[in-house]
SESE-548188 format. One line per 5 residues: number of its first residue (from 1); their letters; for each residue z, y, x of C-alpha. Coordinates in steps of 0.001 Angstrom, whole numbers, plus 524288, in hexadecimal, padded with zeros to 5 digits. Layout:
SESE-548188
NUM) A) Z:Y:X  ...
//
This chain:
SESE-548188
1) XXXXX) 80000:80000:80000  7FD4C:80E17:80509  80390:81A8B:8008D  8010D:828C4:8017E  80971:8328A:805A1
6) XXXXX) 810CE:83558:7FA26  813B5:8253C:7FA79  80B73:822A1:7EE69  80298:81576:7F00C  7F55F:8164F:7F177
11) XXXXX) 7EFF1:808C0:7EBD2  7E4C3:80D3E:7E252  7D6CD:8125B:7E59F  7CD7A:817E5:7DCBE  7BF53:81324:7E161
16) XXXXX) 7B3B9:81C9B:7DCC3  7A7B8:813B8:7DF81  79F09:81FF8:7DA20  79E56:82E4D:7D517  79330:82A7E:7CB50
21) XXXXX) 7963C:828AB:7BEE8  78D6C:82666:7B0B4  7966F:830B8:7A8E4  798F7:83E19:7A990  7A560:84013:7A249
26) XXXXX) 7AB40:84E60:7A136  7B6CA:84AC8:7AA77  7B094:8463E:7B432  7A398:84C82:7B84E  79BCD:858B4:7B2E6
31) XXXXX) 79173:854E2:7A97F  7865D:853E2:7B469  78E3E:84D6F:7BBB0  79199:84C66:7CB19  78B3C:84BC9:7D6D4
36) XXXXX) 78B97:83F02:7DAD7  78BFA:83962:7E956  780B9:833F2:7EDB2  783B6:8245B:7EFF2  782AE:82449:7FD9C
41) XXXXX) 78F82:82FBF:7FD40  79834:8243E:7F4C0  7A060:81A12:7FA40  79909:80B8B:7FD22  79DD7:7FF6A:7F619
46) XXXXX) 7A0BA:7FB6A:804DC  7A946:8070E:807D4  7B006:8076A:7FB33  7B2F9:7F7E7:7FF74  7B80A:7FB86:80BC0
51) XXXXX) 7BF1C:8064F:80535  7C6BB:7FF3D:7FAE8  7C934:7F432:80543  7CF57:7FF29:80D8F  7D7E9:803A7:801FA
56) XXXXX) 7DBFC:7F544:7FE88  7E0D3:7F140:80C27  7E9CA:7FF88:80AC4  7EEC4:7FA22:7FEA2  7E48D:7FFE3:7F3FB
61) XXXXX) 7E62A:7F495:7E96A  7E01D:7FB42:7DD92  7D26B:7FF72:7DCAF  7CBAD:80919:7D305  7BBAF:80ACE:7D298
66) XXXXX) 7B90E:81697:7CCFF  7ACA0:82010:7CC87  7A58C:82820:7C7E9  7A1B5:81CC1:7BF9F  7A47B:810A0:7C940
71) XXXXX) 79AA7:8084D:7C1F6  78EF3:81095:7C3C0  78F42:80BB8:7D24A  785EE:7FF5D:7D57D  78F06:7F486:7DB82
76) XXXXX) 79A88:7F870:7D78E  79ED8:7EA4A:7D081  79C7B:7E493:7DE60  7A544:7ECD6:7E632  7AF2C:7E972:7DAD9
81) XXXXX) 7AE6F:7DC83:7DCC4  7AF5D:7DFF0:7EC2C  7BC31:7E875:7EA51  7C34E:7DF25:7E182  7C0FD:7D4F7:7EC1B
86) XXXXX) 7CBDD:7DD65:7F61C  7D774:7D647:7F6F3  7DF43:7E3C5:7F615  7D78A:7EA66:7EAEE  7E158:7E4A8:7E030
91) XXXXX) 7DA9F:7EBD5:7D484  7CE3D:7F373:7D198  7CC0D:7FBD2:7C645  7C083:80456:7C12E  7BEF6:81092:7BB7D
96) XXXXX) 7B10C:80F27:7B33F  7ABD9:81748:7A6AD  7A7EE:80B0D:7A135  79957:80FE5:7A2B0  793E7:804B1:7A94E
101) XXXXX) 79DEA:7FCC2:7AAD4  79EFB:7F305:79E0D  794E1:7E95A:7A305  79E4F:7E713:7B0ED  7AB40:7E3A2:7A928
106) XXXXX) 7A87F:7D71D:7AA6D  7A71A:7D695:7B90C  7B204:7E0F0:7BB43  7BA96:7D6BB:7B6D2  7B7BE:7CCF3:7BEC5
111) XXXXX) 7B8F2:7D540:7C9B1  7C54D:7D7EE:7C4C2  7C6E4:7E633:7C1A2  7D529:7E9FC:7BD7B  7D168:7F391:7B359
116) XXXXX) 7C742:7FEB6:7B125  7C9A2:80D97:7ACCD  7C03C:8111D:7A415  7BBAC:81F5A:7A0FC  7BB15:821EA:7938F
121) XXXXX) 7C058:8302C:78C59  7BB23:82C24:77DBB  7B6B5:8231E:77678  7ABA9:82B07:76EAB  7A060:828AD:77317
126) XXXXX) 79B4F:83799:77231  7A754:83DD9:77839  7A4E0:83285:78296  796D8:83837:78294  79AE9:8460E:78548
131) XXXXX) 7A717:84374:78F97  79E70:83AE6:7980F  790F4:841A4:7959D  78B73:83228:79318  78C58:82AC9:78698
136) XXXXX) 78FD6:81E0D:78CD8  79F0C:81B75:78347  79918:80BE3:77E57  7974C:80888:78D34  7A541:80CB5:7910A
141) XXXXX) 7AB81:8060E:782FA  7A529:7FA5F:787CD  7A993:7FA36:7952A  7B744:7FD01:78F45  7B4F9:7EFAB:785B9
146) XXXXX) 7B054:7E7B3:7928C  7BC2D:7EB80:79946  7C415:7E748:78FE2  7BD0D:7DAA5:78CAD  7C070:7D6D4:79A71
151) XXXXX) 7CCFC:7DA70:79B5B  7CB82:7E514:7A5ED  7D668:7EE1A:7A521  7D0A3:7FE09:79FA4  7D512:808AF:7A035
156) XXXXX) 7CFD7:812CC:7982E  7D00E:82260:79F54  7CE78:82CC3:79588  7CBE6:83ACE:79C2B  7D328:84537:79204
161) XXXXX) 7CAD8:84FA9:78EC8  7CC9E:85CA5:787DE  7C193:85E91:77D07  7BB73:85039:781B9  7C26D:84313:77CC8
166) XXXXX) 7D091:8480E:77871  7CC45:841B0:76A34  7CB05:83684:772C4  7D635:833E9:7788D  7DDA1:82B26:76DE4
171) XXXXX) 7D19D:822F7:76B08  7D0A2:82026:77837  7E04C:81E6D:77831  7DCC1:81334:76CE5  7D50B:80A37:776AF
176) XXXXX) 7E1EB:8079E:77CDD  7E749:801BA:76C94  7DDD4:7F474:76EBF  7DAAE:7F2DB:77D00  7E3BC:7F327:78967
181) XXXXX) 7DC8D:7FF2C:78CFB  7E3B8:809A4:794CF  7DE53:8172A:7900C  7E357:82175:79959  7E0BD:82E9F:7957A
186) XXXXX) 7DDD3:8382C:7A267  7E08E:84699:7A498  7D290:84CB8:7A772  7D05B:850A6:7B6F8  7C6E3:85BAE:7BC64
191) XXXXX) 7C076:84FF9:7C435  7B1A5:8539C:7BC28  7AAA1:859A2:7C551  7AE22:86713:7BE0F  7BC14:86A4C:7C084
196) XXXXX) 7C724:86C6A:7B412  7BEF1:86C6C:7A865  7CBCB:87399:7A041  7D47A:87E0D:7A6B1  7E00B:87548:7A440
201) XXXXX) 7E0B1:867FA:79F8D  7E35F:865AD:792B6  7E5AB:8583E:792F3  7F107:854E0:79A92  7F522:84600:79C41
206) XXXXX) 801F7:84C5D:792D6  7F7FC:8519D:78911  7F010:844BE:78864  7FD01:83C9A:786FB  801AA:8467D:77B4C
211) XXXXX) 7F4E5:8447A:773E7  7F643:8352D:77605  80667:834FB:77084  800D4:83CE8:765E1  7F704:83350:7618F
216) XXXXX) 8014B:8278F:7667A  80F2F:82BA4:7645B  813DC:81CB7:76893  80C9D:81D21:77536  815A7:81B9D:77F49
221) XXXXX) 81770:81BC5:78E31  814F6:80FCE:7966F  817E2:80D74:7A542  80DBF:81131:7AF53  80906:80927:7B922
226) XXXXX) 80B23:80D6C:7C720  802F7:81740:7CAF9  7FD00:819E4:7BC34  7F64C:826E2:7BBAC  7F79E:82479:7ACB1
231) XXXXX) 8035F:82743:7A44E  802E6:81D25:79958  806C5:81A44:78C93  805F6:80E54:782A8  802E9:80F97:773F9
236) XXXXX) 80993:805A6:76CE2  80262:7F870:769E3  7F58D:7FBA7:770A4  7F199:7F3C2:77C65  7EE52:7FEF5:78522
241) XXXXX) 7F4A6:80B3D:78AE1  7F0ED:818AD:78CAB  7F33B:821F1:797A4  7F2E0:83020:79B8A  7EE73:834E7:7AA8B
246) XXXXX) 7F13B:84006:7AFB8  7E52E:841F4:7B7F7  7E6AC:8515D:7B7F8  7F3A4:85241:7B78D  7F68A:8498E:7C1CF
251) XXXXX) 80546:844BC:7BF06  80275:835E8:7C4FD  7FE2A:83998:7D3ED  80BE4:8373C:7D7FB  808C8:82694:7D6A7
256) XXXXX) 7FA04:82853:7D88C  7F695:81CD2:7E1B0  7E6B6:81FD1:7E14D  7DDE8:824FA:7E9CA  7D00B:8268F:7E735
261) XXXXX) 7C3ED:82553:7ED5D  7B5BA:82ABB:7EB36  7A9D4:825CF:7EA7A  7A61E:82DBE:7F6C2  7B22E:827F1:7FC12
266) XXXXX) 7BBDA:83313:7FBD9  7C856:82E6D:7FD43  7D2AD:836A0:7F14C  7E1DB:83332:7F24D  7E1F4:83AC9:7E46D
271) XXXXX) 7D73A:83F1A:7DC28  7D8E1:84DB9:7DC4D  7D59D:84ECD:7EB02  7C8D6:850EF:7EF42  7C8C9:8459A:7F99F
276) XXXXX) 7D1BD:843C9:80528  7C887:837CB:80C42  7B9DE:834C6:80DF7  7BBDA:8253E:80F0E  7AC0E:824A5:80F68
281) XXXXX) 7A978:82E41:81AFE  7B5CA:826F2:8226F  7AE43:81906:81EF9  79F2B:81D08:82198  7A4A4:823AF:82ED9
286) XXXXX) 7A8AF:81497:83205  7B640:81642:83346  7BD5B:80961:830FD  7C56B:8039E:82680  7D2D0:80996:82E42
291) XXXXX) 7CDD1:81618:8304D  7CA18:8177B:821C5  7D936:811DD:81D72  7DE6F:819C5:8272D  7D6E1:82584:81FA7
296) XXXXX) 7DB93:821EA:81386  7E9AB:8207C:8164A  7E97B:82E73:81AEA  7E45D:83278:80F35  7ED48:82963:8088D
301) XXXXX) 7F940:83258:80F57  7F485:83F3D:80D72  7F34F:83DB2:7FD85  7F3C4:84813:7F44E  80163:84672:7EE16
306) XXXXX) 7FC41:84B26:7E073  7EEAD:84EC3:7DB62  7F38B:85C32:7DA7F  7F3CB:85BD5:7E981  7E876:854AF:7EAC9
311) XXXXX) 7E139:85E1F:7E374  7E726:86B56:7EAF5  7E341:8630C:7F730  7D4E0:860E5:7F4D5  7CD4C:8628C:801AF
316) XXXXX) 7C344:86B62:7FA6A  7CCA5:873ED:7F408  7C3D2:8748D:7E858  7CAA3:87046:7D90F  7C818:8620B:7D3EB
321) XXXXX) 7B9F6:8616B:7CF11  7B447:855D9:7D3C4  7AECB:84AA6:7CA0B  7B65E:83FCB:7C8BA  7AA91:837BA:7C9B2
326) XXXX) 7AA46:83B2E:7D7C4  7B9C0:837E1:7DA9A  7BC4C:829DE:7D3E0  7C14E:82AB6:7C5EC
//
């Protein structure tokens, strides 16, 4: 096990395999959408290998592939099945907006996938429509049935948005009545590409969890795991939970145990700094596997304590704009 220098475990990476993605939801990227890298600018499967067998033999046990959209990147499934084959790499999870990613299910769970977050803020199809700029709701209800099917854990993550899906909120509260589905309800961030889109936010993780015990007056607090980002809550007699994150307000970075890192392989020890290693410059200028740990547990000692620090520390001195395509959701 490592630890940082305010003693906090660092045993969870976020993966982005890509910063392409087939949506364009409000949150995330203006409606044109990003710039994206050019392919030869992105991490290889090979040095995202090396990488994550780096991270397990530190005592990284839990893995998270994330995007962009991970799935819109040929060969992914194979360096899946290459991952999960680390002896250290205990888990691996996916973050997916169910896009393209129905048809794999079946595959995922043979590889053995602990669970998937899936993006999803409504289930109307037009409001879908206009908060991802694509009309592609069926493809994403049917990845949600696969995963189910199979028994692959899901998580659902709703993005809370003033003026876009706050009529949405309890119906997408009711998936969690039938299914053990986890719906976690998320402060929005001013990762878009664009910067704050209010002048304050509105909705607070306390404002989201008012509306929610107004609509469920028996819901009630349950424990959170170690290292939860999610304060959650169980409605009587339905067979899932519901939680509330705090993404903007960022009240859990005191037991954050992530780090992130890029598809252009920028090392983050929390998301709100603007990078703090280039992992792919250190690998394609052929330094070996030590020098690159070496790197890393420097990093690892000189972390932010808070994202409010982190984000008074960026190295460009410029506010939080970037998409969150281009970080790892």
């Amino acid at each position: 096990m490592i630890y940082d220098n305010h003693g906090r475990p660092i045993n969870y990476l976020r993966l982005s395999v890509t910063d392409r993605c087939n949506l364009r939801c409000f949150y995330c990227m203006p409606e044109d959408g990003i710039n994206y890298l050019p392919k030869k600018e992105l991490l290889t499967y090979e040095e995202m290998f090396r990488l994550v067998k780096i991270m397990s033999d530190l005592g990284v046990s839990k893995i998270r592939i994330t995007g962009g959209e991970p799935f819109v990147r040929r060969e992914l499934m194979s360096f899946l099945w290459k991952i999960s084959e680390l002896g250290g790499v205990e888990q691996i999870h996916i973050t997916t907006n169910g896009v393209l990613t129905a048809p794999l299910v079946p595959e995922l769970k043979q590889i053995g996938i602990k669970s998937v977050n899936l993006s999803l803020d409504t289930l109307d199809r037009e409001n879908f429509r206009k908060i991802t700029r694509r009309d592609e709701l069926p493809k994403v209800l049917d990845c949600l049935e696969q995963l189910l099917k199979h028994n692959i854990a899901v998580k659902i993550n709703a993005v809370v948005m003033e003026g876009k899906n706050i009529d949405d909120l309890i119906p997408l509260a009711e998936l969690s009545k039938n299914a053990p589905i986890d719906v976690r309800f998320i402060e929005e961030m001013p990762f878009n590409g664009e910067g704050n889109h209010y002048p304050t936010l509105f909705w607070t993780y306390r404002r989201i969890l008012d509306l929610l015990k107004s609509h469920y007056p028996d819901m009630y607090k349950i424990a959170d795991s170690p290292n939860s980002t999610s304060y959650n809550y169980q409605i009587p007699h339905y067979q899932g939970t519901i939680g509330v994150i705090a993404a903007f307000t960022r009240t859990f970075c005191g037991t954050c145990n992530r780090i992130r890192v890029t598809a252009q392989g920028i090392l983050k020890t929390c998301l709100y700094d603007d990078g703090v290693l280039d992992i792919k410059k250190l690998m394609r200028e052929e330094a070996d596997d030590q020098a690159v740990t070496h790197a890393l547990l420097h990093a690892f000692k000189h972390r932010a304590k808070d994202g409010y620090e982190a984000e008074q520390k960026r190295q460009s001195h410029a506010p939080v704009t970037e998409s969150m395509s281009t970080i790892g959701g």
